[in-house]
N, C-alpha and C positions, 0 to 999 in steps of 0.2 A: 504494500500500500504506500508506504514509505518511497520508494521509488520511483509507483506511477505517480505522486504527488511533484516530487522534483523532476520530473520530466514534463509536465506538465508545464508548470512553472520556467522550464527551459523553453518549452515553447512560446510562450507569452512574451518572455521579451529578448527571446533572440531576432525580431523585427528590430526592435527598437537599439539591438547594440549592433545590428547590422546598417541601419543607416545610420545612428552615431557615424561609425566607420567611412560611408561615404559619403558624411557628412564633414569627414573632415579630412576625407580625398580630392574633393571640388574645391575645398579653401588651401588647400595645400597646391594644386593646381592651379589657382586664382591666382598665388603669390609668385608662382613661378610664370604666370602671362608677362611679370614686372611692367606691366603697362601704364601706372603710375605709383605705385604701392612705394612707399620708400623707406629704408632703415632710420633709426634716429639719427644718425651719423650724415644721412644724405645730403645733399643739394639736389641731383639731378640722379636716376636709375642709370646707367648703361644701355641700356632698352632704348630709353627716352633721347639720352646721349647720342646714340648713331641716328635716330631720326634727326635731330637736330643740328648734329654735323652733315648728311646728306643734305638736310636742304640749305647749308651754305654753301655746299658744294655747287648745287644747282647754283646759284644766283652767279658766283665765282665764274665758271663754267660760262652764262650766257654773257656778262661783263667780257668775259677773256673773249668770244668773239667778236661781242659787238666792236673792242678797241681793234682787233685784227680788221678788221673790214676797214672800219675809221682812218685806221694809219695807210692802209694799201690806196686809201682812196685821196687821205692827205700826201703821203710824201710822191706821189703818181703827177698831183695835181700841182703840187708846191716846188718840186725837181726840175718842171720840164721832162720829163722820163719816164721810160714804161716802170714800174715795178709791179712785180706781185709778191703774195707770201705764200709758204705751201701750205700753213697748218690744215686751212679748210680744204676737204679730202671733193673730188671729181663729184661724190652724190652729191655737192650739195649748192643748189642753184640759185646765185646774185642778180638781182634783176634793180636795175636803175632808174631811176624818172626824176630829172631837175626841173624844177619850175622855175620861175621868176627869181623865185626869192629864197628855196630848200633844194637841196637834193635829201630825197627817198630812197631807203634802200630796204627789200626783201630780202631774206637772207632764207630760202626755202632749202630744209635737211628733208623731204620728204616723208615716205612713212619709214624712215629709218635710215640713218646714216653713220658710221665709225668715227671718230675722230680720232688722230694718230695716238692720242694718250690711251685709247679703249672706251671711253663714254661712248654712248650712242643717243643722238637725241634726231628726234622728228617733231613736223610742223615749221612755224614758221617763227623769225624774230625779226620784227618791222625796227629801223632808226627813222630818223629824221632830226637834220642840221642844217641850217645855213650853210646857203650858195659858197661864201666868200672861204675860203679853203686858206686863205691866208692869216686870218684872225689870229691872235696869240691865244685866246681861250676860245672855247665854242662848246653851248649847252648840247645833248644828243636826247631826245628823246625817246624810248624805247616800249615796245607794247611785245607781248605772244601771244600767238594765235595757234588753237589746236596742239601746243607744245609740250613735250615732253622730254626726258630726260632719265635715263636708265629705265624706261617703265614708268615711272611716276610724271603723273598729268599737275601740268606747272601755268597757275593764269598767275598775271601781273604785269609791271610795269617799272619801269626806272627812269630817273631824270637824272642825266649824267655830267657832272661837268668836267668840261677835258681841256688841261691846259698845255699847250705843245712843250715848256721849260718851266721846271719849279727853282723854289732856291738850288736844288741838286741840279741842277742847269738835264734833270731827266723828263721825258712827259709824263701828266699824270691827271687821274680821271678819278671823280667823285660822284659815286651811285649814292643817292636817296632811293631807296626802292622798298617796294610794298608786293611780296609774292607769298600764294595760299598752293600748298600740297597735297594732292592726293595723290597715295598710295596705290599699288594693284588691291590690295587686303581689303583698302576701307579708308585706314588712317588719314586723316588729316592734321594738318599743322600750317599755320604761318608765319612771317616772321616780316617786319616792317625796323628802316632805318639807314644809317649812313656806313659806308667802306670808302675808305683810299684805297688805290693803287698807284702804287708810283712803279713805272719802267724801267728798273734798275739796269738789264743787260740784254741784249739782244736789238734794240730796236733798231728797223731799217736791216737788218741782215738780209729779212727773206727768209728764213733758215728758223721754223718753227721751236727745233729745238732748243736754242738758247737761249730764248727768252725766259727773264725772269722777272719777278713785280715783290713787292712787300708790301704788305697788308695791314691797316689800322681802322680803327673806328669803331662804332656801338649799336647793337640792335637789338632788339626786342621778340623775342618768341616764344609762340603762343603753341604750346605742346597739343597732344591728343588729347588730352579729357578736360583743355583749357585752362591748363597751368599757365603763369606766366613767368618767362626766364630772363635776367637782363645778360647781355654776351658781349663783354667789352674787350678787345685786343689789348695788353700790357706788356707784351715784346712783338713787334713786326712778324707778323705769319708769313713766312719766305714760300711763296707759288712757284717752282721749275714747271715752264708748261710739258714741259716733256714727264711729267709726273703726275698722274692721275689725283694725286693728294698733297694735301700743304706737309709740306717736309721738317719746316722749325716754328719756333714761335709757342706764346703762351697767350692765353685766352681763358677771362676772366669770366663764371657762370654764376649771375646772383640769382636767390629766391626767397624771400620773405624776410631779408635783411642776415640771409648766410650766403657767405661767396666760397666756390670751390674752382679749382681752377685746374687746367687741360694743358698740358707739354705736347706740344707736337713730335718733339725730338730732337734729334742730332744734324737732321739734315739726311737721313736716310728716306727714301722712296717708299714708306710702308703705309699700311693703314693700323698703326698703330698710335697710340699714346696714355700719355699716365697721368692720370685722373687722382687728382688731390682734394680730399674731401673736408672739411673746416675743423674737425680736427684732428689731421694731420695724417689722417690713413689714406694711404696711395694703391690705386690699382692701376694695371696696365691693361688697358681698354681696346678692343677691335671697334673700328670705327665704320665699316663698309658691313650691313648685311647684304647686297647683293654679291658680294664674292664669300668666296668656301676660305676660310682661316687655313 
C-alpha cells in the first residue's frame, strides 16, 4: 500500500518537476540568445558588439567609395588628365549627369558585386557636388537606394564635407550620417552622427591598395531591442583599404554613464579585438559574424 501511495504521489508531480526542468532550459537558452541580457560587469554583450561594429563597417565601406569616385572625378578634372583608380571592381556601373550647377553620380554595384577587400555590396549609392571641381572644400551629398552590404539591407544618407588639404597638407572628408540596418535574421539597428577621414597615404596612386585614412569622431547607436550606445574614437582607427577591417585604434563604448572600450590592435589584418569592460576585465572579441572564426 505503502508503495502504491509513493508512486502515486511520483506521478502527480513528476509534471511539475518536468517542466521546472524546461523551464529552466528556455531561460538558460534565452541567456545564451545574448541579445541584450548583460553581466553586471557589462557595457555592451559581444553579440551586440559585432552588430554594432558591422554597421560601422557599413557606413566606413560606403564613405570609402563614395571618396574613391570623388577623387577619380577630382584629380581627372583638376590635372588636365585621364586618371582612374582600380579599387571599384568591372560589376560595378558609374553613370554621370552635370547640370548647370552639380555633377550627379550613380554608383550602381548591381545585384551583387566583390570589392577587392571581399565585401560585397548591391544597389545603388547616389553623390551629388558642385560643378566647380576646383573649390578647396566641397559639400557631397549622398543617398542608397535598394542597398546592401554583406546581406544586410542598408537605407540612409550622409552629408559629406571634403576638403582637398587639411592642416596635414592630406585630403579629408567629414560624414554626418544617419543609417538604419537590417539584418537577413530580423535584427535591426541604427546608428546616426559625425566620422573624419583624413587620407593619410595613397592618394592619387590609382593603386587601391595603398590607400590609407585615420578615423575620429562620435556617434550614436541605437542597438536591437533599443539600447542606446554613445561610440567615441580616443586613438585614430587606422582603415588599410586593402583590409576588410580597421586594423589599430581604440574606440570609446558609453551606456548609462559606464564606458568600456574596444582595441583594435597592433595593426594586424584581423577581425579581432579586446574588449575592456569598466572594470577592468578584458576579452578578446570576434568582431565579423558573417565569417567562420
Amino acid at each position: 500500500m505503502k508503495k502504491n501511495f509513493e508512486r502515486l504521489n511520483f506521478m502527480r508531480i513528476a509534471p511539475m518537476l518536468i517542466g521546472g526542468l524546461l523551464l529552466t532550459a528556455v531561460s538558460c537558452s534565452d541567456k545564451g540568445d545574448d541579445t541584450e541580457e548583460l553581466l553586471s560587469n557589462e557595457v555592451i554583450s559581444s553579440t551586440e558588439l559585432q552588430f554594432s561594429d558591422e554597421a560601422e563597417m557599413i557606413s566606413e565601406e560606403v564613405t570609402a567609395v563614395a571618396e574613391d569616385v570623388y577623387a577619380a572625378d577630382e584629380i581627372s578634372l583638376t590635372s588636365k588628365g585621364v586618371y582612374t583608380s582600380d579599387y571599384l571592381p568591372d560589376c560595378v556601373t558609374i553613370t554621370t549627369v552635370v547640370t548647370d550647377t552639380t555633377r550627379e553620380k550613380t554608383i550602381d554595384f548591381g545585384e551583387g558585386c566583390e570589392l577587392p577587400n571581399g565585401n560585397v555590396l548591391s544597389g545603388i549609392i547616389n553623390l551629388s557636388y558642385a560643378k566647380d571641381m576646383e573649390a578647396a572644400s566641397k559639400s557631397i551629398a549622398l543617398n542608397l537606394e535598394n542597398f546592401t552590404f554583406n546581406g544586410v539591407a542598408v537605407e540612409g544618407s550622409a552629408d559629406i564635407l571634403r576638403v582637398r588639404s587639411n592642416e596635414n597638407e592630406n585630403p579629408q572628408a567629414t560624414a554626418n550620417a544617419s543609417f538604419a540596418a537590417t539584418w537577413p535574421e530580423g535584427d535591426t539597428a541604427s546608428f546616426t552622427g559625425t566620422r573624419t577621414r583624413e587620407w593619410i597615404e595613397g592618394y592619387g596612386s590609382g593603386f587601391w591598395g595603398d590607400n590609407v585614412f585615420l578615423i575620429t569622431g562620435k556617434r550614436t547607436y541605437t542597438g536591437r531591442a533599443g539600447n542606446v550606445f554613445v561610440k567615441e574614437i580616443t586613438e585614430p582607427l587606422r582603415r588599410e583599404l586593402s583590409c576588410r577591417f580597421i586594423v589599430s585604434g581604440i574606440l570609446e563604448i558609453s551606456r548609462n554613464d559606464n564606458t568600456a572600450s574596444l582595441d583594435f590592435g597592433d595593426g594586424s589584418c584581423d577581425a579581432t579585438g579586446i574588449l575592456t569592460q569598466p572594470d577592468g576585465t578584458e576579452e578578446e572579441v570576434f568582431l565579423r559574424r558573417f565569417l567562420k572564426k
